[in-house]
N, CA, C and O atoms as a DFTB+ gen file, in Angstrom:
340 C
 N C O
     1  1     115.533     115.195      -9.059
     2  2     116.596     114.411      -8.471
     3  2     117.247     113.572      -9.576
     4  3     116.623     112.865     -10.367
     5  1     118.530     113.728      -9.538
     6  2     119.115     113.168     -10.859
     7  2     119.563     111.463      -9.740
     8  3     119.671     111.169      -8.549
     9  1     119.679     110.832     -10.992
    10  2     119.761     109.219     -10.664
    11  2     121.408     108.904      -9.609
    12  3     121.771     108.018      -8.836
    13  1     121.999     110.150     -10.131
    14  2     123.000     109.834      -9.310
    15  2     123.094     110.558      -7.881
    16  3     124.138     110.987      -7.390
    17  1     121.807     110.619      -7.295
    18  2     121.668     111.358      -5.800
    19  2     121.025     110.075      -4.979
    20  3     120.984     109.886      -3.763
    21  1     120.444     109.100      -6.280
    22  2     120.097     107.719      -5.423
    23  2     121.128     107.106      -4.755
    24  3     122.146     107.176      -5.445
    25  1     121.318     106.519      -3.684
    26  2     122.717     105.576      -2.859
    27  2     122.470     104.276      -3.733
    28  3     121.407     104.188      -4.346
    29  1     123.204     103.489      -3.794
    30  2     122.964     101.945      -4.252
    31  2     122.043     101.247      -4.389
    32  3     121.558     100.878      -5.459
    33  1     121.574     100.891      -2.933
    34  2     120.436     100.544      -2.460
    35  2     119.196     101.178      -2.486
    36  3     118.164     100.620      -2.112
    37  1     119.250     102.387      -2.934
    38  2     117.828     102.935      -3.489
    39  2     117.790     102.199      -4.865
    40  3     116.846     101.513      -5.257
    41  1     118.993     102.448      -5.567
    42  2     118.550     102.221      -7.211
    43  2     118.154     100.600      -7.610
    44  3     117.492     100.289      -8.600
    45  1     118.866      99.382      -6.333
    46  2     118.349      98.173      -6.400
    47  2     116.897      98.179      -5.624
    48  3     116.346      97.083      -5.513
    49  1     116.350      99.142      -5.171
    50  2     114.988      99.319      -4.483
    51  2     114.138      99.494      -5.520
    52  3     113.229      98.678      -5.671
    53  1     114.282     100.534      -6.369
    54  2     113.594     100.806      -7.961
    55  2     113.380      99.750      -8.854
    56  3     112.300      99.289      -9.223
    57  1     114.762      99.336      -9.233
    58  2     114.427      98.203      -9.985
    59  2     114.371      96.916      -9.544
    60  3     114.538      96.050     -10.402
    61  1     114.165      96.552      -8.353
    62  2     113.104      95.436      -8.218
    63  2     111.335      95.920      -8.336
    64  3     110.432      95.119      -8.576
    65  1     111.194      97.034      -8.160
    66  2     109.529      97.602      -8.243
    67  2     109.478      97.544      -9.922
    68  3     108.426      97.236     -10.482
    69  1     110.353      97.773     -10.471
    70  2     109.887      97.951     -12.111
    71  2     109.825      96.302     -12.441
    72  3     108.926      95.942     -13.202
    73  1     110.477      95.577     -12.058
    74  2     111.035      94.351     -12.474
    75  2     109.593      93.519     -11.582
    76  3     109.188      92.519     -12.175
    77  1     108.907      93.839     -10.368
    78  2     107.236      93.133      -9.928
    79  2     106.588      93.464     -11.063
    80  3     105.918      92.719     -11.777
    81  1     106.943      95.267     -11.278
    82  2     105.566      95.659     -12.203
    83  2     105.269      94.945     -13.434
    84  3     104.217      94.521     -13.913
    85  1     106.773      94.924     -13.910
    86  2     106.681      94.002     -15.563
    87  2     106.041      92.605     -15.333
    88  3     105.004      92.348     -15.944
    89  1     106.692      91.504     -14.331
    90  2     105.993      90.247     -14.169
    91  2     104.427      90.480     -13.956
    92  3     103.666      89.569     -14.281
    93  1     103.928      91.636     -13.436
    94  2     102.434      91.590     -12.956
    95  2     101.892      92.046     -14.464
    96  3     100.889      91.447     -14.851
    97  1     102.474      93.075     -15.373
    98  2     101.986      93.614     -16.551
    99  2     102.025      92.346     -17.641
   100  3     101.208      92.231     -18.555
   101  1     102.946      91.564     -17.422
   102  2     103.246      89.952     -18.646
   103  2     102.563      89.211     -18.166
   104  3     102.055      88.589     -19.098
   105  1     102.068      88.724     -16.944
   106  2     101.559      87.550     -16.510
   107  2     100.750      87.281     -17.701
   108  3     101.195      86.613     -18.634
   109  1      99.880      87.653     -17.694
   110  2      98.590      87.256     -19.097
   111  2      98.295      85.591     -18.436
   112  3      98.339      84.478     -18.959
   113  1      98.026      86.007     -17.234
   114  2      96.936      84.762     -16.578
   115  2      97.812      83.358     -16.206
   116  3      97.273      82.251     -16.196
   117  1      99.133      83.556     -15.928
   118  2      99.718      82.590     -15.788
   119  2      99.924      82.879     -13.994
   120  3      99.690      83.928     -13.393
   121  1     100.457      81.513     -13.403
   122  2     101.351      82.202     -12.253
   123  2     102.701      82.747     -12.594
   124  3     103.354      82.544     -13.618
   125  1     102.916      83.270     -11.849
   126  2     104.154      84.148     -11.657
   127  2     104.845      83.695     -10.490
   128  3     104.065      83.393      -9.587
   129  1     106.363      83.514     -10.146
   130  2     107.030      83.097      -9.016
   131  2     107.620      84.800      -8.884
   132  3     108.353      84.921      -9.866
   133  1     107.619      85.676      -8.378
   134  2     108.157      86.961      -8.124
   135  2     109.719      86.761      -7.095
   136  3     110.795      87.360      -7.077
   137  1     109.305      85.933      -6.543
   138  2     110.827      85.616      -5.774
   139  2     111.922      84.900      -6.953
   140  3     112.993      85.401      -7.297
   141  1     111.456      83.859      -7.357
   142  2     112.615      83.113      -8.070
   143  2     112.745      84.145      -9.181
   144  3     113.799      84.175      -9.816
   145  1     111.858      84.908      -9.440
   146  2     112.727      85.996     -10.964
   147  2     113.244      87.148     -10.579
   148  3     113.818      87.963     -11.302
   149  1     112.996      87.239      -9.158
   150  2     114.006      88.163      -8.605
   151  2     115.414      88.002      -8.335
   152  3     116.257      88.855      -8.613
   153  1     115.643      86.929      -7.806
   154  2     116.836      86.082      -7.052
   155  2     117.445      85.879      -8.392
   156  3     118.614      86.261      -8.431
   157  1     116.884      85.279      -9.740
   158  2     117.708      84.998     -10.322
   159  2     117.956      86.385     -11.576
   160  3     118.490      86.368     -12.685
   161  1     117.406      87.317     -10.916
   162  2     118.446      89.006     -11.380
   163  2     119.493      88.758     -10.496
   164  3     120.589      88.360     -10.891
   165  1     119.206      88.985      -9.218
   166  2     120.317      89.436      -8.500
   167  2     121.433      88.508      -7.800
   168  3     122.504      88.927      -7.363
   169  1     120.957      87.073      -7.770
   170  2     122.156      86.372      -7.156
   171  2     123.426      86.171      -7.826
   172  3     124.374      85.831      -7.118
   173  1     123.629      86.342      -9.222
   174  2     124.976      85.775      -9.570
   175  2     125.142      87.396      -9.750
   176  3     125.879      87.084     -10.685
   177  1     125.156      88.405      -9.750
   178  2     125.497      89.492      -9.436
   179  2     126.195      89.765      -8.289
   180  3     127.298      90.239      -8.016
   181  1     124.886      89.169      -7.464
   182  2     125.565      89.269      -5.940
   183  2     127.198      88.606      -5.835
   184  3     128.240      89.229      -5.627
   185  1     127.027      87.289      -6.034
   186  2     127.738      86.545      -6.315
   187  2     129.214      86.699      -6.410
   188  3     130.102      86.650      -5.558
   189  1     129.217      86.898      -7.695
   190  2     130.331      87.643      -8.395
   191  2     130.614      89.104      -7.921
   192  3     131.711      89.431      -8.373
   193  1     130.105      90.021      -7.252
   194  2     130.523      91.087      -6.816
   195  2     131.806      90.699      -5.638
   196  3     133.011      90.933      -5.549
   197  1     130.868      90.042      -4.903
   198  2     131.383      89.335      -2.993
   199  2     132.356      88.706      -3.454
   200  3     133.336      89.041      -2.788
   201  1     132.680      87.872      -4.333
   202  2     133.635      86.826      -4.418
   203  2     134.896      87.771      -5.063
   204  3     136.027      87.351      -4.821
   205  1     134.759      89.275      -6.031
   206  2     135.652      89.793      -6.193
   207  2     136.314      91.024      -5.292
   208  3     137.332      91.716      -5.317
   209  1     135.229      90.889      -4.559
   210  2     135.724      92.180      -3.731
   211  2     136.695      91.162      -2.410
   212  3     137.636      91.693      -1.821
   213  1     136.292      89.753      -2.124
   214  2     137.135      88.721      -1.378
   215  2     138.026      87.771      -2.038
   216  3     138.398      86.675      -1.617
   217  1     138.362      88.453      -3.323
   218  2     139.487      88.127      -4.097
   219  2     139.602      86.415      -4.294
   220  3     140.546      85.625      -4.293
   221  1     138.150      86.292      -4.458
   222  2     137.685      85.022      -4.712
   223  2     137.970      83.683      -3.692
   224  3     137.916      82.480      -3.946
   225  1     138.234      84.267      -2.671
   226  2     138.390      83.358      -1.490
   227  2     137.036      82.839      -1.378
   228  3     136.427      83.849      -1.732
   229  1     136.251      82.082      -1.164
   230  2     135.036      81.500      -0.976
   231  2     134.610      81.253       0.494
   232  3     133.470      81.016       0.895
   233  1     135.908      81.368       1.319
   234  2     135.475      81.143       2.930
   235  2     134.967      82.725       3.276
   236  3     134.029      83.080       3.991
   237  1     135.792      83.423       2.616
   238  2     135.363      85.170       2.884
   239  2     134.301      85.116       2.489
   240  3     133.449      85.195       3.373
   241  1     133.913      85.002       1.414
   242  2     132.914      85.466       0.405
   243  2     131.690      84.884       1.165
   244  3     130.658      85.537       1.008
   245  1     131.602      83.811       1.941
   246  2     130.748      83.516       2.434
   247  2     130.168      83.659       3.972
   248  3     128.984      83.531       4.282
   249  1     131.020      83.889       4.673
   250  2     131.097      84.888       5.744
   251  2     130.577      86.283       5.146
   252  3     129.433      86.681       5.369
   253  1     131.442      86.949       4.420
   254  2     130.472      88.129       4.044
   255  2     128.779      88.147       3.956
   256  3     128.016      88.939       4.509
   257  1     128.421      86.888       2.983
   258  2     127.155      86.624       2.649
   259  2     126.164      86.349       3.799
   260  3     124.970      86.641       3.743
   261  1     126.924      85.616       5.103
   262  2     126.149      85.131       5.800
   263  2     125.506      84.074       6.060
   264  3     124.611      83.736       6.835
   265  1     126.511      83.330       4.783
   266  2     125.741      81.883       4.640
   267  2     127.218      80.778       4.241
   268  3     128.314      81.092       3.779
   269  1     126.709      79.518       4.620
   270  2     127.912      78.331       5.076
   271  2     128.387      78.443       3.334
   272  3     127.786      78.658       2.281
   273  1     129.834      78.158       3.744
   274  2     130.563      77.655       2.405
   275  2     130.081      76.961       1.452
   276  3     130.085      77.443       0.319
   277  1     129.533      75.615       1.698
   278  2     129.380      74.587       0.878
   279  2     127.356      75.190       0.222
   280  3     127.050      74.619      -0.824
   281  1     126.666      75.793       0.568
   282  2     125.937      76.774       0.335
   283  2     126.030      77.500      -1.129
   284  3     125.365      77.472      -2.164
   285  1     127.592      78.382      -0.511
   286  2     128.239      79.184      -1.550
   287  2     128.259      78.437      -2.691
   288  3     127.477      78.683      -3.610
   289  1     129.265      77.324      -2.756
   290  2     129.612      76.745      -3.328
   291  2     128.624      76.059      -4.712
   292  3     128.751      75.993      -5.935
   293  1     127.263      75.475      -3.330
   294  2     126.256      74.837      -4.439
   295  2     125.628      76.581      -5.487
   296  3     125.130      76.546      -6.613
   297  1     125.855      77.756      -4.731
   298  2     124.991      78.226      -5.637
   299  2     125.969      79.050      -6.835
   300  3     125.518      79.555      -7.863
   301  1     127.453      79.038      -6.401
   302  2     128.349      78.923      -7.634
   303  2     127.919      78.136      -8.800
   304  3     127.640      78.751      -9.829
   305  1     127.804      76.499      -8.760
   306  2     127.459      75.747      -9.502
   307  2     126.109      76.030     -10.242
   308  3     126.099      75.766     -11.444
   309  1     124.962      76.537      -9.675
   310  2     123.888      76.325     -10.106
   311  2     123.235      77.993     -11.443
   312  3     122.418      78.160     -12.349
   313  1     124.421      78.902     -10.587
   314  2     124.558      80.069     -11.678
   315  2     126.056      80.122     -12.337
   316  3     126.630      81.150     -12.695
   317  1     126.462      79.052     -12.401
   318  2     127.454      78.771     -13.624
   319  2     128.875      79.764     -13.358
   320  3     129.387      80.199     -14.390
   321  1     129.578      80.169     -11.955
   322  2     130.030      80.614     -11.366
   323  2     131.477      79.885     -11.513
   324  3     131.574      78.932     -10.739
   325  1     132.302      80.045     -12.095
   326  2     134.277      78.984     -11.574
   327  2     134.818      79.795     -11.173
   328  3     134.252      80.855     -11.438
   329  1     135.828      79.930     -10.538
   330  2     136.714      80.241     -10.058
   331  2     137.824      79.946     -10.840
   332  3     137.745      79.012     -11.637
   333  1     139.078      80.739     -10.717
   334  2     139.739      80.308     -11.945
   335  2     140.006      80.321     -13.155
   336  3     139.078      80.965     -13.643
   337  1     140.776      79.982     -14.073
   338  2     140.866      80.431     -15.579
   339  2     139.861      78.924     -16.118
   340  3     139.602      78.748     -17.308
């Protein structure tokens, strides 16, 4: 099966399993947060996808997401996200 018979969502299914395996293969006896080094692959991805495909409207973008504006907004700020030139 060549990589391009995967849909989208298979190939973000894969590499979150490679991306546990590596944190479980590096740990070397530490904790590990597996959620927060996940989220912070994929949220400003997310992010920035939604906000261009809603032509950076932020009320869309967040309706799309499923989650309140001011939400959006804080997690613009916190992955370094502007709007704008």
């Amino acid at each position: 099966m060549q990589r391009s018979d995967f849909s989208p969502a298979e190939i973000l299914s894969r590499q979150v399993w490679k991306l546990v395996d590596a944190e479980f293969a590096n740990k070397s006896g530490r904790r590990i947060s597996l959620y927060d080094s996940v989220m912070a692959q994929a949220e400003k991805p997310l992010l920035l996808a939604v906000l261009s495909q809603c032509r950076w409207n932020q009320s869309h973008a967040a309706l799309a997401l499923g989650i309140n504006r001011n939400t959006l907004r804080k997690m613009m700020r916190v992955h370094g996200v502007k709007v704008g030139p």
